[in-house]
C-alpha positions, 0 to 999 in steps of 0.5 A: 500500500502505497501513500503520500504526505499532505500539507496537513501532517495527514495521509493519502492513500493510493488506491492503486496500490491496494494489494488484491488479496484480503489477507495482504490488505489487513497485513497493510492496513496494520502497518498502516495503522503502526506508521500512523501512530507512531509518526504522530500523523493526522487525519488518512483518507483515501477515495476508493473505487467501486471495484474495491468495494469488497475491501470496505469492512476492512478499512472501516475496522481500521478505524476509517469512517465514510466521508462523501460518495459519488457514484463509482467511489467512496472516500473513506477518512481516519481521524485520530482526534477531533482537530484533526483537519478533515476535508470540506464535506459537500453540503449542497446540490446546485440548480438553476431556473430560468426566466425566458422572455421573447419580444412580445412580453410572455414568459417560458413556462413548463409544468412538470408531471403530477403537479400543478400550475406552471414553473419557470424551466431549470434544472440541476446543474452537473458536475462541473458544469457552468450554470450559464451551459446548464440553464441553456440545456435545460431550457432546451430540454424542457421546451426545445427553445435555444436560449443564451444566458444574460444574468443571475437576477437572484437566487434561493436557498432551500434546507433539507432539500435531497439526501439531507442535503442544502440547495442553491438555486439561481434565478437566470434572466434568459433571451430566447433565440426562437421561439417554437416550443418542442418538449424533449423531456416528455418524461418529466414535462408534461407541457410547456408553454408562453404566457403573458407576463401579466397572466402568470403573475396574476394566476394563482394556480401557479406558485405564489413565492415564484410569482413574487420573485419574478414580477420583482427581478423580470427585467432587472439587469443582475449579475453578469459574467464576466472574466479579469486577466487575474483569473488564472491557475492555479486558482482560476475561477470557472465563472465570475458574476459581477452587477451590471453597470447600468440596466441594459434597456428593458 
């Protein structure tokens, strides 16, 4: 079993190196857990892959704990006190919504199936995806109408959401690019549709906190992406959002 050093006095281990044989993996958790307390080291993680699931019980015995999880590997930690440094644990999924008007004052809506009343289009957003690509995808998925991003125009939180986890979801003020309305996620939509401003804000079947937070933010100018010189590695920033210097005309 191989490892390296971090910053933090702590241990990574390389999952690559686990030996393939039960007996060979305790023998190495041992000397592991010898090296350990010996050299007075923090918290040991390591990330395993699904294939080495067999090998779970044996790292847990070793005093190791479940941390995060994604879906073809689970990080497993070892921390000897409670000061020990641990990782940042995800706490949150990320989604966004989008408020999409054309040129004639109506507004993109979809109802999602076995609910009721309409919502803006949104979805999550992946794993290392932009949420100015994610909302453009989804408006696309849910409606077949090509958007491109203008601004963040706010945004909710919401606790517990899913797997006990917190959400994020930004609002994104949209500009439609066409206009003719093709469901491709007939799965989840059920119907979609353009509605006048007036009349979704107006409609009480539709949600009342959504209704709000549209009439107040539908035509301001937000936060807009934008990219400094600065922005390099190694601490590059995906996306930066900053106000707008002046409404832009709506």
């Amino acid at each position: 079993m191989k490892f390296e050093l971090d910053k933090f006095n702590g241990v990574i281990i390389d999952p690559t190196s686990l030996p393939t044989t039960t007996g060979e993996l305790k023998a190495d958790l041992e000397d592991l857990l010898a090296y350990l307390k010996f050299h007075e080291k923090s918290l040991s993680w390591i990330s395993l892959p699904i294939t080495f699931a067999e090998s779970i019980p044996l790292f847990v015995k070793a005093g190791f704990t479940f941390h995060s999880c994604l879906r073809e590997e689970l990080t497993l930690v070892r921390q000897p006190s409670v000061n020990a440094f641990i990782p940042f644990i995800p706490t949150h999924t990320i989604g966004a919504g989008a408020i999409v008007l054309n040129e004639t004052n109506e507004i993109l809506l979809v109802k999602e199936r076995g609910t009721t009343g309409f919502k803006l289009p949104g979805g999550y957003v992946e794993l290392g995806e932009r949420i100015q690509h994610s909302i453009q995808r989804e408006v696309f998925e849910e409606t077949g109408i090509e958007s491109i991003f203008e601004s963040i125009v706010g945004f909710t939180t919401r606790h517990p959401h899913q797997l006990g986890k917190s959400n994020l979801h930004f609002i994104c003020r949209m500009k439609a690019l066409t206009q003719k309305i093709n469901i491709l996620d007939t799965a989840e939509i059920e119907d979609a549709k353009w509605m006048p401003l007036t009349t979704y804000i107006s409609e009480p079947s539709n949600s009342l906190t959504d209704r709000q937070m549209v009439d107040a933010v539908a035509y301001r100018a937000g936060l807009i992406a934008t990219d400094f010189s600065g922005n390099i590695e190694p601490y590059k920033r995906m996306e930066i959002f900053i106000p707008a210097s002046e409404p832009d005309g709506y």
